[in-house]
PALORO-225072 format. One line per field, with one value per residue: residue number from 1; residue in three letters; chain; x, y, z of N, C-alpha, C, CB in turn. Coordinates in steps of 0.1 Angstrom, whole numbers. Glycine has a CB too. Layout:
# PALORO-225072
num = c(NUM_...)
residu = c(ALA_...)
chaine = c(A_...)
n.px = c(X_...)
n.py = c(Y_...)
n.pz = c(Z_...)
ca.px = c(X_...)
ca.py = c(Y_...)
ca.pz = c(Z_...)
c.px = c(X_...)
c.py = c(Y_...)
c.pz = c(Z_...)
cb.px = c(X_...)
cb.py = c(Y_...)
cb.pz = c(Z_...)
***
This chain:
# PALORO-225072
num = c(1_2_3_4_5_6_7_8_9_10_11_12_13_14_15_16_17_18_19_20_21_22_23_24_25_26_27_28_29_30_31_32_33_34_35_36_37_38_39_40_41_42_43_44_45_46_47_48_49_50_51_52_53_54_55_56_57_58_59_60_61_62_63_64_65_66_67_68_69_70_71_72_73_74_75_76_77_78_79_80_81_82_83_84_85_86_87_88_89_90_91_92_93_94_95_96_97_98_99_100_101_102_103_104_105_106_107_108_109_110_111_112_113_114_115_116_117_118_119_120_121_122_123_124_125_126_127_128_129_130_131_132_133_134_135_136_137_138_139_140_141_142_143_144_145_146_147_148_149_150_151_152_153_154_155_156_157_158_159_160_161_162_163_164_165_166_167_168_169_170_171_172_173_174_175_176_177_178_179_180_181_182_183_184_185_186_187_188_189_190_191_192_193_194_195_196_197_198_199_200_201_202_203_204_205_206_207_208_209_210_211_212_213_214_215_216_217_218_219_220_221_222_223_224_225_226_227_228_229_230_231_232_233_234_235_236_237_238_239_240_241_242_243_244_245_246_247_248_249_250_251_252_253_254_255_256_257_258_259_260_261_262_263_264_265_266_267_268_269_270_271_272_273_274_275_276_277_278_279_280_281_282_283_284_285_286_287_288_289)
residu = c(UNK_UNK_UNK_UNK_UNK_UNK_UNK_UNK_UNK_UNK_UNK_UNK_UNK_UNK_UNK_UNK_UNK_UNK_UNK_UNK_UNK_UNK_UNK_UNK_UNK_UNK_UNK_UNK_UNK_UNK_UNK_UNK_UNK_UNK_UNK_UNK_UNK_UNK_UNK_UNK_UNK_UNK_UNK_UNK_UNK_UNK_UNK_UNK_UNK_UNK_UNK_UNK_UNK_UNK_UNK_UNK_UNK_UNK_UNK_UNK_UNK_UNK_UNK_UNK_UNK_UNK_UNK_UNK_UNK_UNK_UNK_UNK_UNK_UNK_UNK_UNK_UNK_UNK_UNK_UNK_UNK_UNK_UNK_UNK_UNK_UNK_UNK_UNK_UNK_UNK_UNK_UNK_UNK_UNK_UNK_UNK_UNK_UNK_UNK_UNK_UNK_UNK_UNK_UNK_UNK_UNK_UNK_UNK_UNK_UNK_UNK_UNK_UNK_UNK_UNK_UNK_UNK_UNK_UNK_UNK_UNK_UNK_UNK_UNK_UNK_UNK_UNK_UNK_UNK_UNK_UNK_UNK_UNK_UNK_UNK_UNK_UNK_UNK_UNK_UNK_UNK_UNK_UNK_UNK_UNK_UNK_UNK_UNK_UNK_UNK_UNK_UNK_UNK_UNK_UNK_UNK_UNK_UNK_UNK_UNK_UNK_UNK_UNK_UNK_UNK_UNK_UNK_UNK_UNK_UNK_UNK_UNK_UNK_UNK_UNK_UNK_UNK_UNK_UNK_UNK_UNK_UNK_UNK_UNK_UNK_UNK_UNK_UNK_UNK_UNK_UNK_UNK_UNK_UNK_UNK_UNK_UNK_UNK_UNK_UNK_UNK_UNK_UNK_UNK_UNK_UNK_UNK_UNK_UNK_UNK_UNK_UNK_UNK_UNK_UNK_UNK_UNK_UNK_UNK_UNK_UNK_UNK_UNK_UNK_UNK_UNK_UNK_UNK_UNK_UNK_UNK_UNK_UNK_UNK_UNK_UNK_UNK_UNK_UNK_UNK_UNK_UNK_UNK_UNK_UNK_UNK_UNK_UNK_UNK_UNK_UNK_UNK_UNK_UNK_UNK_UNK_UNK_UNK_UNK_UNK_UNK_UNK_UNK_UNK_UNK_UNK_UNK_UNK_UNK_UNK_UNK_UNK_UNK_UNK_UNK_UNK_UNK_UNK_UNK_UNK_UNK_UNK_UNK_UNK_UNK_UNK_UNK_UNK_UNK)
chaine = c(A_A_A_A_A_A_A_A_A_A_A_A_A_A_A_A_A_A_A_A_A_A_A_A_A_A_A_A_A_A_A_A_A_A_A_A_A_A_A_A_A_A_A_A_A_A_A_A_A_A_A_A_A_A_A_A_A_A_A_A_A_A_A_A_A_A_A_A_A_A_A_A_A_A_A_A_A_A_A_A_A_A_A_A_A_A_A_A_A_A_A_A_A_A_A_A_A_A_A_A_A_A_A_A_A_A_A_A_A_A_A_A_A_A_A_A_A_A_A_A_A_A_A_A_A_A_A_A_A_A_A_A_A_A_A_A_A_A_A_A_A_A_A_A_A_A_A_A_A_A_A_A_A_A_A_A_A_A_A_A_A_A_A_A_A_A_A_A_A_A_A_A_A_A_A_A_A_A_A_A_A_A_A_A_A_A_A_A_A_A_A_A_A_A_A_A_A_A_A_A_A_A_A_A_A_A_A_A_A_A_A_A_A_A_A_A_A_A_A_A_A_A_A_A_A_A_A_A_A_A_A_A_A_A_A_A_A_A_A_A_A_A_A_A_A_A_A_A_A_A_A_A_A_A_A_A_A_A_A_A_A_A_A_A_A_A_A_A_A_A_A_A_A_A_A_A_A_A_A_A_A_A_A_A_A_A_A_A_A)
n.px = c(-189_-154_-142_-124_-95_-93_-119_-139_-155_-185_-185_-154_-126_-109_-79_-77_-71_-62_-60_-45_-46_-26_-16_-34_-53_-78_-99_-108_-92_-68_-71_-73_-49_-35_-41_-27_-11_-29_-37_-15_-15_-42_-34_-17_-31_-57_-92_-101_-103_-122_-139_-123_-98_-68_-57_-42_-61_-91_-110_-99_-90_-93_-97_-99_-105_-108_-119_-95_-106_-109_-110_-94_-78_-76_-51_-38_-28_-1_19_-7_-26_-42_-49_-52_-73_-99_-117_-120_-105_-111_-95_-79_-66_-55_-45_-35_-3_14_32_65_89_111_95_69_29_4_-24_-57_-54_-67_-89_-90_-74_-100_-113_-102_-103_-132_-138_-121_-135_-162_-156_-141_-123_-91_-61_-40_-19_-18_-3_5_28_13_-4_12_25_6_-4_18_12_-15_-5_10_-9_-27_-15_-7_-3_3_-14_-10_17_9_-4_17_32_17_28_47_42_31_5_-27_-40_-60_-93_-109_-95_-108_-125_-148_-165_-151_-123_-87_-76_-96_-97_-103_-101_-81_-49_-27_-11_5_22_25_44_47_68_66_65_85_62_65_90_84_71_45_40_57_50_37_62_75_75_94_77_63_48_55_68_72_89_89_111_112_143_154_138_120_101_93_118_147_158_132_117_135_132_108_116_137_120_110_109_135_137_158_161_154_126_115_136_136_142_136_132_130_144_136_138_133_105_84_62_39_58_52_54_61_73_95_124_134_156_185_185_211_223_233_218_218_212_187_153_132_99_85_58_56_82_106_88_78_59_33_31)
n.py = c(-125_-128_-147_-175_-173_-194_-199_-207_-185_-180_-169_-178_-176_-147_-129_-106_-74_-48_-15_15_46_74_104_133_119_107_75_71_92_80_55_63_74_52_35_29_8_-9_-14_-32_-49_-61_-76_-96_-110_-127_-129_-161_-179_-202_-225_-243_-239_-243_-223_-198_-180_-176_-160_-135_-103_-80_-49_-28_2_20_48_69_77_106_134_159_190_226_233_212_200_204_230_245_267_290_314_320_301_296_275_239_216_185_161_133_115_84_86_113_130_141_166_176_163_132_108_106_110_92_106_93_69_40_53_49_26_11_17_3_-22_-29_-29_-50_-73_-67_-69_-93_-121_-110_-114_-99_-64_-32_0_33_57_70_54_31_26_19_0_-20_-25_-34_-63_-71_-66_-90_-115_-147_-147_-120_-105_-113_-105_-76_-76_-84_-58_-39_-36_-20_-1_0_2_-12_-38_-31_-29_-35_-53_-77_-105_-126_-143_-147_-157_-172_-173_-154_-134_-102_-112_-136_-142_-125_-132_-115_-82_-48_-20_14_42_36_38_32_28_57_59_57_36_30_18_-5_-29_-38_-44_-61_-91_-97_-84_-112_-116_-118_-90_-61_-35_-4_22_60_72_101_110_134_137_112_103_77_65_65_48_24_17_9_-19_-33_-39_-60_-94_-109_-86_-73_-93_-116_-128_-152_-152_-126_-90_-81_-55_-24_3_30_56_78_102_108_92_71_48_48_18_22_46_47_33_5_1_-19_-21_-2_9_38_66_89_118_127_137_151_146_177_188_178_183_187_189_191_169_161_130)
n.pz = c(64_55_26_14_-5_-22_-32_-58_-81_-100_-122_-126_-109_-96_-99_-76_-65_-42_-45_-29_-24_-28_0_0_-24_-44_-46_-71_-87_-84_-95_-125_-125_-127_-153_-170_-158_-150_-175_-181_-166_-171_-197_-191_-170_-191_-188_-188_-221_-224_-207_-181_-189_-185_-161_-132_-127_-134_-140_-147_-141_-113_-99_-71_-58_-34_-12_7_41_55_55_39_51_33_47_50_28_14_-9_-14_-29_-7_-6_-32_-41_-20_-23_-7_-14_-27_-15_5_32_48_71_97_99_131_140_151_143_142_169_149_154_140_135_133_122_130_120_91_87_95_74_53_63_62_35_27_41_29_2_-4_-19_-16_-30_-29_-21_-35_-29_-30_-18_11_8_2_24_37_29_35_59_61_49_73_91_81_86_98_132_141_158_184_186_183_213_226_223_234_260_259_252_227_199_198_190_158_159_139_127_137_138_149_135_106_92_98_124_140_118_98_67_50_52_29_-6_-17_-17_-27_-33_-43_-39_-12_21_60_89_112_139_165_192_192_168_169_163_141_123_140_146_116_83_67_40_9_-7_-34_-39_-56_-60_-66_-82_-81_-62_-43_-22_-6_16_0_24_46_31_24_49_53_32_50_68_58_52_44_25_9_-12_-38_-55_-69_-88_-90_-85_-54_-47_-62_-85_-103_-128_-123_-99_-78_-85_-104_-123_-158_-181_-202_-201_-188_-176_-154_-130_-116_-82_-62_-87_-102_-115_-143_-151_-151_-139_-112_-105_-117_-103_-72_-58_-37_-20_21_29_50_60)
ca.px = c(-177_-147_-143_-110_-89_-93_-131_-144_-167_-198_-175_-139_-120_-104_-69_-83_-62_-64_-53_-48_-42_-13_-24_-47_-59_-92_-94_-111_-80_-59_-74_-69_-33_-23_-48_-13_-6_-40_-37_-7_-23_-50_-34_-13_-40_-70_-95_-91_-110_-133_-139_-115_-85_-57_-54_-49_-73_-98_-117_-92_-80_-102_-89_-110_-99_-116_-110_-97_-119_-107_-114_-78_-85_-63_-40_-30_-22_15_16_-19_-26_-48_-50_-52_-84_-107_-129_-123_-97_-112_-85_-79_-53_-56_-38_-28_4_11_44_71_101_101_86_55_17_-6_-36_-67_-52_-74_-102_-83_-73_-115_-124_-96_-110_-145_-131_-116_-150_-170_-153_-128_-113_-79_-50_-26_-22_-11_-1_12_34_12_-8_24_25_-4_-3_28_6_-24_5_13_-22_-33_-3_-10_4_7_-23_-3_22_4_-8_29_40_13_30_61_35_29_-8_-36_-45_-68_-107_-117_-97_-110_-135_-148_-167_-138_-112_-79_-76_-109_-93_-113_-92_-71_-33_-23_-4_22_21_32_46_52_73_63_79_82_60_71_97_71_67_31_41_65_43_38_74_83_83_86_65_67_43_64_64_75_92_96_116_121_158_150_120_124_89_97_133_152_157_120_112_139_128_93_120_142_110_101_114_144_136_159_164_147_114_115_143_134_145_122_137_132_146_130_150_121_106_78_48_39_63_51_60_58_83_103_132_132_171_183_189_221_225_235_211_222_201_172_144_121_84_82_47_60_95_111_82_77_47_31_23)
ca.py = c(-132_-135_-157_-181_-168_-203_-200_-201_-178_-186_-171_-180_-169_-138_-123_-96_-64_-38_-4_21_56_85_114_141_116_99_61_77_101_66_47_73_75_38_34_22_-3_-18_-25_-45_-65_-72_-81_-103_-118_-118_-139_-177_-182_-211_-233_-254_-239_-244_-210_-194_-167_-177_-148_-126_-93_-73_-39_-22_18_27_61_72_83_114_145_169_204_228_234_200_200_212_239_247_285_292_326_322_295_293_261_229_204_172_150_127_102_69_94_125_129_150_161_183_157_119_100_113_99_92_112_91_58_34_50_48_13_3_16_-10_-38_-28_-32_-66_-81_-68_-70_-100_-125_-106_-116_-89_-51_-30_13_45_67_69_45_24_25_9_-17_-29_-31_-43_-69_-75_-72_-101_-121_-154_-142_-109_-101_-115_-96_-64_-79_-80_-46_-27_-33_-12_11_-4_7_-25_-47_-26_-41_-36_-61_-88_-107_-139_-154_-147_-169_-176_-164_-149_-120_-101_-120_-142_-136_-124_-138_-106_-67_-41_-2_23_52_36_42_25_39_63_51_56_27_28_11_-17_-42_-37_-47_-72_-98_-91_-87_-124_-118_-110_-76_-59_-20_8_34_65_74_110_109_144_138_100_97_66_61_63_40_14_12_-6_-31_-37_-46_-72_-115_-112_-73_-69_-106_-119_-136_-159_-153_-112_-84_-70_-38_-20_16_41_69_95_109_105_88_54_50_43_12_31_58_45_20_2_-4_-31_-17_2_12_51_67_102_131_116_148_150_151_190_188_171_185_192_194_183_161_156_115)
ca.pz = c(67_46_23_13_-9_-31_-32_-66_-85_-111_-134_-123_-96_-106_-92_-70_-56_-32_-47_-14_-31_-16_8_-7_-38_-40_-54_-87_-90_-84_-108_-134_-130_-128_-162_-176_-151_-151_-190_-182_-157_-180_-207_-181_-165_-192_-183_-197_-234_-225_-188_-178_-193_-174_-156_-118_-123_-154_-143_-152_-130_-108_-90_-55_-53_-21_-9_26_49_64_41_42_50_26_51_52_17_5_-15_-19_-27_0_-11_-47_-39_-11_-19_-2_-21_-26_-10_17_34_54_84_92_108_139_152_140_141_151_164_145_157_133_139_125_115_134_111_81_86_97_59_44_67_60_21_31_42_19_-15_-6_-9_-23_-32_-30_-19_-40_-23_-34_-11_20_7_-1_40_44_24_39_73_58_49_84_99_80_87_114_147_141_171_194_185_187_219_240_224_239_271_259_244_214_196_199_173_152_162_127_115_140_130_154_129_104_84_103_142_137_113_89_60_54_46_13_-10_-22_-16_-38_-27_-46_-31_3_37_65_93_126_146_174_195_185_153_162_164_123_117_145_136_103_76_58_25_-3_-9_-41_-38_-70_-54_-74_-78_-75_-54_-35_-14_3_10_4_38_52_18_23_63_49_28_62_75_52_53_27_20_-4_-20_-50_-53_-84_-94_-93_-69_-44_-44_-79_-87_-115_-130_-119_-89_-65_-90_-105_-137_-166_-185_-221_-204_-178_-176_-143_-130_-102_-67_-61_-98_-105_-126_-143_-160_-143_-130_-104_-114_-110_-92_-61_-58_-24_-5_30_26_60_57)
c.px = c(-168_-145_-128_-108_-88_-108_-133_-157_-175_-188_-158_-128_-110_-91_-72_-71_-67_-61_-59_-35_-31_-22_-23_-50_-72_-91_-97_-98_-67_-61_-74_-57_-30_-33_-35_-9_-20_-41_-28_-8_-33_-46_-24_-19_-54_-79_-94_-104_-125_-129_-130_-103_-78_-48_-54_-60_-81_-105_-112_-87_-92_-94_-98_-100_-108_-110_-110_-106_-119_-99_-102_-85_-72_-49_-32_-19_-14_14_7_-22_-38_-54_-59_-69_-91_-115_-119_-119_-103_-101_-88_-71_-61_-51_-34_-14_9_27_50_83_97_103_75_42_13_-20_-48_-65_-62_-91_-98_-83_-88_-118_-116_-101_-125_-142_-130_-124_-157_-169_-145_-133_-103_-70_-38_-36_-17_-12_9_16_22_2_-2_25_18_-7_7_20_-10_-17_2_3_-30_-26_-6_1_9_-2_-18_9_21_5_9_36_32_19_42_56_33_13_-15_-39_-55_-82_-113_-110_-97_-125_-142_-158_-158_-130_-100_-79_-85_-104_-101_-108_-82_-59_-31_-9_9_9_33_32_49_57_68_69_72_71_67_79_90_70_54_30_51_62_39_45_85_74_79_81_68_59_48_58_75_77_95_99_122_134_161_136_126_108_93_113_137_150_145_118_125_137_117_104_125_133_105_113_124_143_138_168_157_142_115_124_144_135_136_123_140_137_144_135_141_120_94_61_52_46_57_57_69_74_95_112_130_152_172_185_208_228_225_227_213_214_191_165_133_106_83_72_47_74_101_96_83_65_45_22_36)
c.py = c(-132_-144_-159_-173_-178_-207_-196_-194_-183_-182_-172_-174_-155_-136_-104_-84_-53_-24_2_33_64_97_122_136_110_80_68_83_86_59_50_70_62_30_25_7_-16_-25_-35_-53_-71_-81_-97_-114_-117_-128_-154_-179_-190_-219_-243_-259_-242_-229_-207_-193_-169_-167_-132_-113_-84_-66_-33_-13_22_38_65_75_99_124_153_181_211_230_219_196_211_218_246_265_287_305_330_309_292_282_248_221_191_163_149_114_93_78_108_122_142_147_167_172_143_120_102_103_100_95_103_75_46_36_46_31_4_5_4_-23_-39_-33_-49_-74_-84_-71_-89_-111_-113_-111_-111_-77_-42_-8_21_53_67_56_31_19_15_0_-27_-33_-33_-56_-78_-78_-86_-115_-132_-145_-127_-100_-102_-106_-78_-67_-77_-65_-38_-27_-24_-2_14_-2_-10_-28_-41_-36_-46_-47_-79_-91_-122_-147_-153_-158_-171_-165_-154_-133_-116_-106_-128_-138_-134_-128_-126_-92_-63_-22_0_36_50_40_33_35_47_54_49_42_25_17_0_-28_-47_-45_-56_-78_-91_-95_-102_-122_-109_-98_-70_-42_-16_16_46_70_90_115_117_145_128_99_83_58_54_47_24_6_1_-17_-34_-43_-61_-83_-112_-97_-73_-80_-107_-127_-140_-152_-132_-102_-79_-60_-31_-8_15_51_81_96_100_102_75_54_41_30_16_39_59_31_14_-3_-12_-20_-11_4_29_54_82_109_129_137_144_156_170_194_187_176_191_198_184_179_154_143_108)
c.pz = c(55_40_17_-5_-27_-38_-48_-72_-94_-123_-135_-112_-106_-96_-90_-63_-52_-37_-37_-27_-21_-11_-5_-21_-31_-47_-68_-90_-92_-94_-121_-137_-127_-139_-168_-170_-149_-168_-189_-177_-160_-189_-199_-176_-175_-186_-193_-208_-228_-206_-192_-183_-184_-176_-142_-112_-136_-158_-146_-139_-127_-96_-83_-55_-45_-19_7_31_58_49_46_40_39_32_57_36_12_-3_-22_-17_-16_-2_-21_-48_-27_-10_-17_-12_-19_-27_3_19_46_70_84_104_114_146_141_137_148_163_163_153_146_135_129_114_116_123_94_81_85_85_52_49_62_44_17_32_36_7_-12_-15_-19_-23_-28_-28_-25_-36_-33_-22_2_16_6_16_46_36_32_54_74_59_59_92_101_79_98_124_154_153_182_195_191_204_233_232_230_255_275_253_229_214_197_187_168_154_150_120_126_140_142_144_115_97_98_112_143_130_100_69_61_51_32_5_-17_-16_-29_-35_-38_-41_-18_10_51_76_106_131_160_180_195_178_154_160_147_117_126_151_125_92_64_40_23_-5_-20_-38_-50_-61_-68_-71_-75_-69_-43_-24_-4_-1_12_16_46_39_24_45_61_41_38_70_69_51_45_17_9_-14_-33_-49_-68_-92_-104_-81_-68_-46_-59_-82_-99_-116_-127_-103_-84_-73_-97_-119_-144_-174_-195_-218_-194_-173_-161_-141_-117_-93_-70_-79_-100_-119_-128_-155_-158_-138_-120_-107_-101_-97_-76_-56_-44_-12_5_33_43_65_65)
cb.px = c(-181_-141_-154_-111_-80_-86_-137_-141_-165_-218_-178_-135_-109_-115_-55_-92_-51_-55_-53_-42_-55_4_-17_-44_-50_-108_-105_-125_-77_-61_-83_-69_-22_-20_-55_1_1_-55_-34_4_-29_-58_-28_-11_-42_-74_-107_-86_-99_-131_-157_-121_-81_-47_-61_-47_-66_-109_-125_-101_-63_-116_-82_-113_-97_-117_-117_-90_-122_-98_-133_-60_-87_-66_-41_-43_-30_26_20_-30_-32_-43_-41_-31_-83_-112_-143_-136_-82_-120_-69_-91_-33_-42_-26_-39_13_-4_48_76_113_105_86_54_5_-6_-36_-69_-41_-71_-112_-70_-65_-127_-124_-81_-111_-151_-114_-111_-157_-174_-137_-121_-108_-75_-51_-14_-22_-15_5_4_37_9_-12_39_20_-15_2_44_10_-30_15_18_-30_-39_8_-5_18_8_-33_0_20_-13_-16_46_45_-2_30_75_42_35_-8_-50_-51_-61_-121_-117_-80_-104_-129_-153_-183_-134_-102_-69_-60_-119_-79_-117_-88_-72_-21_-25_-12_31_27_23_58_48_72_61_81_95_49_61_112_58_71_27_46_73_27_43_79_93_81_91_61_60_30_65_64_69_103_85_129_116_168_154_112_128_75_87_144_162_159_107_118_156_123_76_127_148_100_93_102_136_143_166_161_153_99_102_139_120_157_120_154_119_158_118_158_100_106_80_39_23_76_51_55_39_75_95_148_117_182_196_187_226_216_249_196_236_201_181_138_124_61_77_41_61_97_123_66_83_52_27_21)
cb.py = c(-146_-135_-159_-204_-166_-214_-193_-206_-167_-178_-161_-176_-183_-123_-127_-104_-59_-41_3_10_65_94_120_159_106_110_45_89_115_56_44_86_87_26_47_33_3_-8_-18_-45_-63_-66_-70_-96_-113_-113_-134_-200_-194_-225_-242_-262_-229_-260_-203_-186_-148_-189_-149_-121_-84_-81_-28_-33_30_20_74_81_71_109_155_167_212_240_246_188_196_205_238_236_294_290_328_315_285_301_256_229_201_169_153_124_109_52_88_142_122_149_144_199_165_103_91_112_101_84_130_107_55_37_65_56_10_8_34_-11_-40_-13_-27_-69_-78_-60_-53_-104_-144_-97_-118_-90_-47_-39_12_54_82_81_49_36_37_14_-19_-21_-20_-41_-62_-67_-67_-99_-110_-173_-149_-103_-107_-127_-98_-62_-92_-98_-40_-26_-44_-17_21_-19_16_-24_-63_-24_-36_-23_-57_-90_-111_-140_-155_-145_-161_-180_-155_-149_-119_-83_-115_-154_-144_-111_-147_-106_-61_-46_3_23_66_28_66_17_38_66_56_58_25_38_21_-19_-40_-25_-32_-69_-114_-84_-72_-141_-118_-117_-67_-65_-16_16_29_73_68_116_91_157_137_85_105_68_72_81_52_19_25_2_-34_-27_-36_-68_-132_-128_-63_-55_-118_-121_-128_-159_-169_-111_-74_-68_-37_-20_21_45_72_93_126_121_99_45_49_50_6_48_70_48_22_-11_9_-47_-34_-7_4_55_62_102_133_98_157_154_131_196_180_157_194_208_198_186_147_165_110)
cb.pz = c(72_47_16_16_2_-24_-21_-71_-88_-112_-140_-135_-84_-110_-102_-60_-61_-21_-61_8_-36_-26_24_-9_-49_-50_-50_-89_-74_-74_-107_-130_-123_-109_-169_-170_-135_-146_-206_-180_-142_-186_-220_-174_-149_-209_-180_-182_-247_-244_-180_-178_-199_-177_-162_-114_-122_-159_-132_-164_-138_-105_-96_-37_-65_-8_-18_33_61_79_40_31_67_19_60_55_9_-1_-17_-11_-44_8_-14_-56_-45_-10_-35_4_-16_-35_-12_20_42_45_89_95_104_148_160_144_148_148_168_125_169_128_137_115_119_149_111_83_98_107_46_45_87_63_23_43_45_18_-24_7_-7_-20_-40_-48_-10_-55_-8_-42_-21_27_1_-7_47_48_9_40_85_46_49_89_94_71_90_114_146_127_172_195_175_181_213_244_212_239_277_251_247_209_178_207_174_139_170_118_102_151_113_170_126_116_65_96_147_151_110_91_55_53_50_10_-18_-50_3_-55_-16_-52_-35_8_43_68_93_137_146_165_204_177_141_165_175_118_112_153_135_98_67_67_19_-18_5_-51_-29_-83_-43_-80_-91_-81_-46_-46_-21_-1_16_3_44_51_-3_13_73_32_19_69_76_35_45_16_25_-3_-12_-59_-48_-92_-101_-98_-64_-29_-32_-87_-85_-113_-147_-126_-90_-50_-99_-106_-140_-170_-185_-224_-203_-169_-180_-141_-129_-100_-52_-51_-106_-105_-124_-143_-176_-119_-139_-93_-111_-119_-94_-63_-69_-31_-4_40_11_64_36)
***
């Protein structure tokens, strides 16, 4: 059973997150490259000297990189020599998506989503979710999942052909409306997007998503465009307002990965950013997520 979110531990409750990697990475490959962003959340959050400091989290900061569940064949992955290597890319995404134009399906989401609930259960409680580019996706509807009311929800879109409340994340012995967690207290995208316009998916984003959610968009991000990216903020309570006195909506003078602090300024929303490049690696493909 899940447990509350306020429950403490023998050695302090810690501030717990979700990292959900981007299609063809693994969590290990994730946790690698956001090595940067995890020292700043340690030194951020460390844990508190002695008991009964006066702290949130005394047990300091603890990150869960699970890896999708659905192994990508090479020809799923964008510009992969096929030719030039024949063995079997260790990657995999949370979905595959099917369909040449919208409204895309997501082939394989329902399992995708059961490994994050499975996640949820086992590791929790969490606090926060924190995604990369398809992974970015699904945090925003982890988000939502664990949101009160949002079953019901599900519940009158399937009659317009909206997808069912995912089973994995119901729970009857369970925290609130027997769900396999309880609601979380922030999200965090990076190069997310909102998903399909698909009536599958509107049950996700109506009503919409109330826990705060934090966006980095890069400013040349040639893989997620703007558009798809600023559909997941349109979805969210006050998208693109400011939470403490901080905007939701963050622009990065790079492209389509997690910026660095060390190497990357962060600018407000609607700010022009010039001589800016796109991380070569990623550059103009059409990334099927």
């Amino acid at each position: 059973m899940a447990t509350s979110n306020d429950e403490p531990s023998s050695e302090g409750q810690k501030l717990k997150i979700l990292m959900l990697h981007g299609f063809t990475q693994t969590g290990h490959l994730f946790e690698i490259k956001t090595k940067a962003l995890k020292k700043s959340l340690e030194k951020a959050f460390p844990p508190a000297p002695k008991p009964g400091h006066l702290k949130d989290y005394p047990g300091g900061i603890e990150l869960s990189y699970p890896t999708a569940p659905i192994r990508l064949d090479v020809t799923d992955i964008p510009g992969f020599d096929v030719d030039g290597d024949k063995e079997r890319a260790e990657a995999y995404g949370w979905w595959r998506r099917k369909g040449d134009a919208e409204p895309f399906v997501y082939a394989g989401m329902e399992q995708g989503l059961a490994t994050i609930a499975d996640v949820l259960k086992t590791e929790g409680s969490f606090q926060g979710v924190l995604g990369f580019s398809q992974g970015g996706a699904a945090a925003g509807m982890v988000a939502s999942l664990l949101e009160t009311g949002r079953r019901e929800a599900f519940e009158q879109a399937q009659g317009k052909g909206g997808m069912r409340y995912p089973d994995s994340f119901t729970d009857d012995t369970g925290f609130v409306e027997g769900m396999v967690h309880p609601p979380l207290k922030f999200a965090v995208s990076y190069s997310g997007f909102g998903a399909s316009t698909n009536a599958l998916y509107h049950a996700f984003y109506a009503p919409q998503i109330k826990t705060p959610m934090l966006h980095f968009l890069g400013s040349v991000d040639t893989v997620v465009s703007e558009e798809r990216s600023l559909r997941l903020v349109d979805a969210c309570v006050d998208g693109r307002g400011r939470e403490g006195g901080v905007q939701r909506v963050v622009y990065h003078p790079g492209g389509h990965f997690l910026p660095s602090s060390q190497k990357q300024e962060a600018v407000a929303e609607g700010t022009e950013v010039k001589g800016s490049k796109a991380e070569e690696r990623v550059e103009d493909m059409d990334v099927p997520f």
